[in-house]
BAKOL-865543 format. One record per residue (C-alpha): x, y negated, z negated; residue number from 1; residue in three letters. Coordinates in steps of 0.1 Angstrom, whole numbers, plus 2048, in hexadecimal, padded with zeros to 3 digits. Layout:
// residues N
+-----+-----+-----+------+-------+
!  c1 !  c2 !  c3 ! lonu ! bator !
+-----+-----+-----+------+-------+
!   X !   Y !   Z !  NUM !   ALA !
...
+-----+-----+-----+------+-------+
***
This chain:
// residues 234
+-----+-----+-----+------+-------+
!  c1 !  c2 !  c3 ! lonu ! bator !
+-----+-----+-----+------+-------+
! 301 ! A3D ! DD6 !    1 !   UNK !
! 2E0 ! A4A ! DDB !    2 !   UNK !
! 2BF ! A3A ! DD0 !    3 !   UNK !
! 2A3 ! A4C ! DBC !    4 !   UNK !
! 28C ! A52 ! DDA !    5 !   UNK !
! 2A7 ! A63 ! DEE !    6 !   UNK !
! 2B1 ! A77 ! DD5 !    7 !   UNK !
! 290 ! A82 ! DCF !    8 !   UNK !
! 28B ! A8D ! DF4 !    9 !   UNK !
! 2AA ! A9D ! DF1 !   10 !   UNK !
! 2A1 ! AB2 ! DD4 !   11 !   UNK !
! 281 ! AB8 ! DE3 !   12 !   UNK !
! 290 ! AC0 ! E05 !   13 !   UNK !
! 2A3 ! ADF ! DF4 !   14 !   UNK !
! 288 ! AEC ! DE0 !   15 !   UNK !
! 274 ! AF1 ! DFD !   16 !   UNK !
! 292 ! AFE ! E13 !   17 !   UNK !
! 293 ! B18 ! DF5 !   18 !   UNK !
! 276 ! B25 ! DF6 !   19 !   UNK !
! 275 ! B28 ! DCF !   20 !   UNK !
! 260 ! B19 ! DB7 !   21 !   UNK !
! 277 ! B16 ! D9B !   22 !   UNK !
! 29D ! B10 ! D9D !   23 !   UNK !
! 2B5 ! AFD ! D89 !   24 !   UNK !
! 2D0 ! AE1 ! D8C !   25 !   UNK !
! 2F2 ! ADB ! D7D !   26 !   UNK !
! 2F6 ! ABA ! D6F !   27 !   UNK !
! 314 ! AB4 ! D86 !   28 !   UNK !
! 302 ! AC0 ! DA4 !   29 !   UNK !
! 2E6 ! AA5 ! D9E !   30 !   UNK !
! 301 ! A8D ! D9E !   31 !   UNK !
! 311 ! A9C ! DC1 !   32 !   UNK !
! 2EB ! A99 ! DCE !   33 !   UNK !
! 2EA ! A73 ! DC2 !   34 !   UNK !
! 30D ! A69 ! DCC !   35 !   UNK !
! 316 ! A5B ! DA9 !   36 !   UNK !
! 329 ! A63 ! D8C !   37 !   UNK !
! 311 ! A55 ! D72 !   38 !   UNK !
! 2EA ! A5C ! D77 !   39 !   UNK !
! 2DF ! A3F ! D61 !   40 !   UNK !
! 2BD ! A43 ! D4C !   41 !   UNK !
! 2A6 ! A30 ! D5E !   42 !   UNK !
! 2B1 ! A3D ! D7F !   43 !   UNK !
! 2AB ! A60 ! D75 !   44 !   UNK !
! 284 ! A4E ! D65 !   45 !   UNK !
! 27E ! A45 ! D8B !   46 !   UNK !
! 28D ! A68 ! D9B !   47 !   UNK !
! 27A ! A7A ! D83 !   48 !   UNK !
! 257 ! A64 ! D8A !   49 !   UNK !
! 261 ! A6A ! DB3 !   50 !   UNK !
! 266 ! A8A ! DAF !   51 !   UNK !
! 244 ! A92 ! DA1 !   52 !   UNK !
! 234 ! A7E ! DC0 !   53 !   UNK !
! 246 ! A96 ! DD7 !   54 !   UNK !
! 237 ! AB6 ! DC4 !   55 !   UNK !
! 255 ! ABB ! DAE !   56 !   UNK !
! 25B ! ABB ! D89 !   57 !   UNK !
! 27B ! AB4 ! D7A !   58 !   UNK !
! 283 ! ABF ! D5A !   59 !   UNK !
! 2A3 ! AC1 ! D40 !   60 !   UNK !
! 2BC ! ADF ! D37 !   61 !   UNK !
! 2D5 ! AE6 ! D24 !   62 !   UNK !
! 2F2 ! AD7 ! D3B !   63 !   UNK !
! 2DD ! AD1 ! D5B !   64 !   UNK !
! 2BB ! AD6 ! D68 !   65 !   UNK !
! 29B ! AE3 ! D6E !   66 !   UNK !
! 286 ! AE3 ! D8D !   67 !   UNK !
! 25F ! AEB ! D92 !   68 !   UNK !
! 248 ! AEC ! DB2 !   69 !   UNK !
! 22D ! ADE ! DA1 !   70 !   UNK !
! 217 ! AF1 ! DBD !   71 !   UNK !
! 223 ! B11 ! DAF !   72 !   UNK !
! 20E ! B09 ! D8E !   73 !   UNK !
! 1EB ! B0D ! DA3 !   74 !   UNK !
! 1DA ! B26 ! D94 !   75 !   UNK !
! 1ED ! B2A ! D76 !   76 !   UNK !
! 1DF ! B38 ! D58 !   77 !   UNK !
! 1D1 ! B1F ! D3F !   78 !   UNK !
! 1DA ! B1C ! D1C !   79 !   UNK !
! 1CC ! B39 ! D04 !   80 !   UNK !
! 1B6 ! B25 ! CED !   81 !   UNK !
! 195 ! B29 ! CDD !   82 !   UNK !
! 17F ! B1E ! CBD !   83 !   UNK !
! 195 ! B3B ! CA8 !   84 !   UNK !
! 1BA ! B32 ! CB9 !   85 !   UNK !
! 1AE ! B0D ! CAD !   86 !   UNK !
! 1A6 ! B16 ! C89 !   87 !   UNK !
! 1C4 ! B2C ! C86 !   88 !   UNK !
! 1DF ! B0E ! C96 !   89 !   UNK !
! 1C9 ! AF3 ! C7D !   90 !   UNK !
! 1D2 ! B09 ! C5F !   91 !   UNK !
! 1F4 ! B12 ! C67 !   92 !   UNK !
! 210 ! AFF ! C57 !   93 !   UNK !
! 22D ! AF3 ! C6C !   94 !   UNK !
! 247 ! B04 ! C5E !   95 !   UNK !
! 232 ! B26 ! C66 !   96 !   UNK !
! 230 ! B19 ! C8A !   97 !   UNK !
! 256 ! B11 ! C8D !   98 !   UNK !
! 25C ! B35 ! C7C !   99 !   UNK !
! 24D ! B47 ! C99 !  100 !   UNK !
! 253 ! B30 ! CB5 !  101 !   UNK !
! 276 ! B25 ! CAB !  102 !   UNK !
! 293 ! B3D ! CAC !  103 !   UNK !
! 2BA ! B31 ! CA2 !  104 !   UNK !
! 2BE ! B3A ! CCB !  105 !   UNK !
! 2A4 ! B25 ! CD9 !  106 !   UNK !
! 2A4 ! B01 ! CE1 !  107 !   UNK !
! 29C ! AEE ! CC0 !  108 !   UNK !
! 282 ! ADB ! CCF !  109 !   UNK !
! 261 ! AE7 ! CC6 !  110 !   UNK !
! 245 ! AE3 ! CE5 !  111 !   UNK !
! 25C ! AD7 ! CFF !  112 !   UNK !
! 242 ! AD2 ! D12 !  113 !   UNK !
! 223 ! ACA ! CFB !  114 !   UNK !
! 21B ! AA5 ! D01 !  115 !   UNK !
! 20F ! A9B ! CDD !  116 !   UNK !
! 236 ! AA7 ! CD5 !  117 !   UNK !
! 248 ! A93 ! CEB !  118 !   UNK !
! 232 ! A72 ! CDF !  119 !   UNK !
! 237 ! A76 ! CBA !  120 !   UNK !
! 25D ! A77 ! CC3 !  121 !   UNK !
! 259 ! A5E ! CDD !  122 !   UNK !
! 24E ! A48 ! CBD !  123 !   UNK !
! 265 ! A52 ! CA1 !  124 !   UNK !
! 282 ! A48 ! CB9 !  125 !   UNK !
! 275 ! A28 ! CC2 !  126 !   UNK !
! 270 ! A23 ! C9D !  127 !   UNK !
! 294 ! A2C ! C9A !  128 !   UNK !
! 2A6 ! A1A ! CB4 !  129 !   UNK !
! 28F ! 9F8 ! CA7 !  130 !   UNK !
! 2A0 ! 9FD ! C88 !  131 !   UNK !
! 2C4 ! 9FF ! C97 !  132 !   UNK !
! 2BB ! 9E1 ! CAD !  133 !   UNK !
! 2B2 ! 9CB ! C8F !  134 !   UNK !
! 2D0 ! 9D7 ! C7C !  135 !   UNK !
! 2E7 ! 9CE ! C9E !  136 !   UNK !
! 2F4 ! 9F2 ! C9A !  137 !   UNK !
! 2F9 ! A0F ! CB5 !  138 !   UNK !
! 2F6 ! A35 ! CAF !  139 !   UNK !
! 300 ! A54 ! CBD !  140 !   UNK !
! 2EB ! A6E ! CCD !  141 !   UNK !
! 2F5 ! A85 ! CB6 !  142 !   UNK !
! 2E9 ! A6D ! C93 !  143 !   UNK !
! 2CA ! A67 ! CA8 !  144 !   UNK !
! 2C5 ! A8F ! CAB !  145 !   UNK !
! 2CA ! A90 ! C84 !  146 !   UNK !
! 2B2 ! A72 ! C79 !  147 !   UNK !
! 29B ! A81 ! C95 !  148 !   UNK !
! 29F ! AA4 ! C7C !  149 !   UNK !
! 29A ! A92 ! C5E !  150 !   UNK !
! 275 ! A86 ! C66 !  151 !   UNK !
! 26D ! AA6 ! C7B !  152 !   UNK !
! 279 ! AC4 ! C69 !  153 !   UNK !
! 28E ! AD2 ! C88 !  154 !   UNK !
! 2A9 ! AC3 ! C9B !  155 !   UNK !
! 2A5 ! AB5 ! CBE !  156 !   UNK !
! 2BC ! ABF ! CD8 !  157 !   UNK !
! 2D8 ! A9E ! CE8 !  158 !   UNK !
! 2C8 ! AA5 ! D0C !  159 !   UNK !
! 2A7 ! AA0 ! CFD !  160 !   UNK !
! 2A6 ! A82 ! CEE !  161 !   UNK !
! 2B8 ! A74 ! D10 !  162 !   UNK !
! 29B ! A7E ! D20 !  163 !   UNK !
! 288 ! A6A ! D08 !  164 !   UNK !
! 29D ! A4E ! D0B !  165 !   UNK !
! 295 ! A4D ! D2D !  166 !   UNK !
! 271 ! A45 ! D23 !  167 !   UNK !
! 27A ! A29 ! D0A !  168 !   UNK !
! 291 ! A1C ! D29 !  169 !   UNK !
! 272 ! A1A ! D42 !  170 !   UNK !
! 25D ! A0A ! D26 !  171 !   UNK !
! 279 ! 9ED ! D1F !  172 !   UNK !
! 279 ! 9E8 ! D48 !  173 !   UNK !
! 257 ! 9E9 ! D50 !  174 !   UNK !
! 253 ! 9CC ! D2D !  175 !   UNK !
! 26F ! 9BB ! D3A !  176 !   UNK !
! 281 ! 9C4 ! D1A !  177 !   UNK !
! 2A9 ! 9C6 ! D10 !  178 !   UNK !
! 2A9 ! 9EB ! D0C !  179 !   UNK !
! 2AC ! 9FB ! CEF !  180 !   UNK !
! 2B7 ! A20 ! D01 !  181 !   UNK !
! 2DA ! A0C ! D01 !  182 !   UNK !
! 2DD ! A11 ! CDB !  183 !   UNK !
! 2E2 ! A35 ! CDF !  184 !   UNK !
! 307 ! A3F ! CE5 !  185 !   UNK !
! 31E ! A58 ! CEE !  186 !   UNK !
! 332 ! A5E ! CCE !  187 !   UNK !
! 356 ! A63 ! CDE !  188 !   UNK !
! 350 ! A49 ! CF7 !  189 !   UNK !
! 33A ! A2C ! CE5 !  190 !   UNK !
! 327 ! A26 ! D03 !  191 !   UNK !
! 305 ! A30 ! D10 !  192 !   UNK !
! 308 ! A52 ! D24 !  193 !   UNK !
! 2FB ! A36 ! D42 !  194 !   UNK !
! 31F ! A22 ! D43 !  195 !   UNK !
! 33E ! A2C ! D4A !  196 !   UNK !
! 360 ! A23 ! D35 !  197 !   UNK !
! 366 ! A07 ! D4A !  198 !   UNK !
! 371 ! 9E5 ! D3F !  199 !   UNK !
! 351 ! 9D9 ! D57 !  200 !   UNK !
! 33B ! 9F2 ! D45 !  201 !   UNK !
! 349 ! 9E7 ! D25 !  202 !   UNK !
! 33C ! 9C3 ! D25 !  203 !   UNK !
! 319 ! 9CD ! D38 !  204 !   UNK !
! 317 ! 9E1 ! D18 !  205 !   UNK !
! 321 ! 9C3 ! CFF !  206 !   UNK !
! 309 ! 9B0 ! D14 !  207 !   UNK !
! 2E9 ! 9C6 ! D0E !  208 !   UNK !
! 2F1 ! 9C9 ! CED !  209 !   UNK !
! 2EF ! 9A8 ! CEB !  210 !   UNK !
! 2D2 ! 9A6 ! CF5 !  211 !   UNK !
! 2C1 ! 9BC ! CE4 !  212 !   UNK !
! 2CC ! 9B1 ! CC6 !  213 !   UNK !
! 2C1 ! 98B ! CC9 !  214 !   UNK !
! 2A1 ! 99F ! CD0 !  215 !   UNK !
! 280 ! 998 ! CBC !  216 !   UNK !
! 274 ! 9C1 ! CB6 !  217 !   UNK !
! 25E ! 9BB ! CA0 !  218 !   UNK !
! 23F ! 9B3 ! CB6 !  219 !   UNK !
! 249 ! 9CD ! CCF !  220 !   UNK !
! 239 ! 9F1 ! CBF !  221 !   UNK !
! 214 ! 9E8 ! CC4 !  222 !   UNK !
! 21A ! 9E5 ! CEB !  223 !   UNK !
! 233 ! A09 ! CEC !  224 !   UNK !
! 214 ! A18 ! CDA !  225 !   UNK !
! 1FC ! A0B ! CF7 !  226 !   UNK !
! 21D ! A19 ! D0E !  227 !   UNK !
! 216 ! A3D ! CFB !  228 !   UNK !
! 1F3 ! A3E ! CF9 !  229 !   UNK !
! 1ED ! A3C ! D19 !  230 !   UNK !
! 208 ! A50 ! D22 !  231 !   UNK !
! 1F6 ! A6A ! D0D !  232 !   UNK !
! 1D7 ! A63 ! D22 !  233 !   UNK !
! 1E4 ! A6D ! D43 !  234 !   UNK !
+-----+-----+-----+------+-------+
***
């Protein structure tokens, strides 16, 4: 198996052999790259963080993939907005916005790549998983995708609220928490997308649950909103 750092130079070795500043990668290719047939959440965290040092940036598709030379963005446009633009977005209701931005085609994620966005999501699902924690229950991607709906208006997409979990993951580590990403399951398999239908993987994931449930949540959301807020300040 590879390690995060070498995978990163990998990646990085290819998109520079390329010569192109945007490319995309299969899921099972990024496995081939990583020598592993599970790319656990907080390894991709770290490949992701590593790949950003190196000038890359990783992001998710629909079954694989994105890559970015972040060098390529020098010189880029900014951002059309102005004292009107402002006005206009400030008295524009949200279903307006997902009207013209949103079409039955398009990813159902609004602002994929708006910060604020990711946050507010960021904190509904920690809100959720707390609750599953405290009521020792699991659920699957797709029920987190639908209570996700219900307090957003529009569903969130499976791959995206991995992604996401990713974040919780690195918050639990870096806290020295059980963590709660583990509550989120594949529906046909009962396990994290992280472990393997192996008897091993089995009772590592009767373990964590464990341990998350034994696990005192209720003091914990003050210190993920520090966690956001100054992710939000970066």
């Amino acid at each position: 198996m590879v390690d995060a750092q070498l995978l990163a130079l990998r990646i990085a070795y290819l998109v520079k052999e390329s010569g192109k500043n945007r490319l995309t990668m299969s899921e099972a290719k990024l496995k081939t790259l990583a020598r592993r047939d599970v790319l656990p959440i907080p390894y991709l965290a770290d490949l992701k963080q590593r790949l950003e040092e190196l000038g890359c940036f990783l992001g998710t598709l629909e079954g694989g993939y994105c890559l970015l030379n972040i060098e390529s963005l020098s010189g880029s446009p900014s951002i059309p907005l102005d004292d009107r633009r402002l006005a206009l977005l400030d008295a524009m209701p949200r279903n307006k916005l997902e009207e013209y931005c949103i079409t039955p085609t398009t990813v159902t994620l609004i602002a994929d790549n708006k910060q604020d966005e990711q946050l507010l999501l960021l904190n509904e699902l920690w809100i959720e998983l707390t609750k599953i924690a405290i009521h020792k229950e699991v659920i699957s991607y797709g029920d987190l995708a639908t209570k996700l709906k219900g307090s957003f208006g529009y569903k969130v997409h499976h791959k995206k609220i991995i992604v996401l979990l990713e974040v919780i993951a690195q918050f639990c580590t870096e806290e020295k928490l059980p963590s709660l990403a583990y509550l989120a399951i594949n529906a046909k398999s009962e396990l994290p997308i992280t472990l393997k239908n192996t008897v091993e993987d089995k009772n590592r994931f009767e373990i964590e649950k464990t341990k998350i449930y034994d696990f005192n949540w209720s003091g914990q959301k003050n210190n993920f909103d520090v966690f956001l807020n100054k992710a939000k300040e970066k």
